[in-house]
Phi, psi and omega in degrees: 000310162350271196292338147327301191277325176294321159343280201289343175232341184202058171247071171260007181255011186286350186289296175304340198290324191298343177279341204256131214235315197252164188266300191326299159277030139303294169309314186286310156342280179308322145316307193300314182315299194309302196298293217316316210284311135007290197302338172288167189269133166272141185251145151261101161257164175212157182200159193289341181234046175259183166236161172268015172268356185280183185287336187081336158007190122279276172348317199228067175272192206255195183241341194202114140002267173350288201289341164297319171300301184313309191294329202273344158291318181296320163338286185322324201271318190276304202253336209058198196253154159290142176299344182247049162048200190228163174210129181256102181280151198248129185265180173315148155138194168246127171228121184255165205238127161261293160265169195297143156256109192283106215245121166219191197271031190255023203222019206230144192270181172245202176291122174083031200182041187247185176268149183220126185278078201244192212239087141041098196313152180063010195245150166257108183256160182205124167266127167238129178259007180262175145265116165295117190248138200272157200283319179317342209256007159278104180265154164278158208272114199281334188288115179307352188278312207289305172296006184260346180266024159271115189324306184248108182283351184293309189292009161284318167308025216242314230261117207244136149220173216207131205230119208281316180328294187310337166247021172090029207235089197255322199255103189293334174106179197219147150298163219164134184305142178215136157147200232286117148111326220248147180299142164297144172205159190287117190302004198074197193302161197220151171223142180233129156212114164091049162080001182229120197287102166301093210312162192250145186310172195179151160250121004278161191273322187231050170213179165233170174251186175269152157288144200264204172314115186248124191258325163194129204279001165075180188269158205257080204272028175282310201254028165096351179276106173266027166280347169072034174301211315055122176279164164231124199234144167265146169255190192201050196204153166283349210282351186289298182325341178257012149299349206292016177234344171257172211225025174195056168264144182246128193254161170195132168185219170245135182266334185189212320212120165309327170294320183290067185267147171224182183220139253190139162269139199258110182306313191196113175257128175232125180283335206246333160264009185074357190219138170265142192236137182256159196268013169172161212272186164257177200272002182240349179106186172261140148236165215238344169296332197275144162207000000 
């Protein structure tokens, strides 16, 4: 049983227990073992062509930050903490991350001991929570319907698709009221290129329009009426007729208080009356002053 346990906290000392005969010095051995070892630093690696059944070694490193996180709780649980904290080396590459990695204080060093997650001296690492999609899989867009709701006909031969299905890419996230007021949410799918976050189509492109004529300014949960009505405002531009097929348009600006800004789901465009109606209210109501 001893030599089990000495095993199990330190075995690089099993080479000694076969010589040791008697259990008092055996015990003192094992203390001794225990201290010298406490005082060390613990190392964690991890690499893109390691596994997580391995030991986390440099030699034998893990595959993923998660199992690092694990190994370095089992330590904390098992061996007690080192005196020279614990440090998990992250080796080159891209490691992509699917779910959130969660830090709680059961993940935490003590003073002068702590864990620390760091990148390989000279190597560059990147936790990627996306997908890398190679430039092949954008085609041009073919359907005569599709190409027919693009507005600016010089730009349909322009006009790029991506058929998310295909590589396995099912869950897009949902679009959501944002802005003044309103909870943080996860904005949905993101498209990224060259590092730089791709706008979701939108009208006007670097400008705003005015709010027309406000037909019923919707309730106002500012002044305690929560019923959440959507105001109705008139426009004043051709560019709404050609929406009538989508079914998740969203307007963003200010709606009433220079300060409120928000972005609204649009409930109803009616083209022959000029006016949209929103699908739930803003917190100050619609005013016809904010443009």
């Amino acid at each position: 049983m001893w030599s089990a346990e000495l095993r199990d906290a330190a075995g690089f000392a099993s080479a000694a227990l076969i010589r040791l005969k008697k259990g008092i010095v055996m015990q003192r051995v094992w203390w001794g073992l225990i201290i010298c070892a406490s005082a060390l630093a613990q190392d964690f690696y991890v690499a893109v062509d390691g596994c997580d059944d391995n030991a986390g070694t440099k030699l034998q490193p893990f595959a993923t930050v998660d199992r690092a996180r694990a190994a370095v709780r089992e330590y904390k649980d098992y061996q007690g903490w080192p005196d020279g904290g614990v440090t998990v080396w992250i080796r080159e590459g891209q490691y992509p991350v699917e779910q959130s990695i969660e830090f709680t204080y059961r993940d935490s060093g003590l003073p002068g001991a702590p864990v620390v997650y760091r990148a390989f001296p000279g190597e560059t690492v990147r936790l990627q929570g996306g997908v890398a999609i190679a430039p092949e899989h954008f085609v041009p867009v073919t359907d005569p319907a599709i190409l027919s709701r693009i507005v600016e006909e010089e730009a349909r031969s322009h006009v790029l698709q991506l058929d998310l299905n295909a590589l396995g890419i099912t869950d897009l996230g949902q679009m959501s009221a944002r802005g003044f007021r309103r909870p943080y949410v996860n904005p949905g799918l993101e498209l990224f290129f060259n590092a730089e976050a791709m706008t979701i189509a939108r009208w006007p492109n670097d400008s705003t329009v005015p709010i027309g004529r406000v037909l019923d300014s919707g309730s106002v949960p500012r002044q305690g009426d929560l019923e959440n009505r959507g105001g109705v405002f008139m426009f004043d531009y051709d560019r709404a007729k050609h929406w009538s097929q989508a079914d998740d348009i969203y307007v963003s600006g200010i709606f009433n208080k220079p300060w409120a800004d928000d972005t609204i789901k649009v409930e109803k465009i009616d083209t022959a009356e000029r006016t949209i109606t929103l699908a739930y209210a803003h917190m100050y109501g619609i005013g016809r002053g904010a443009e």
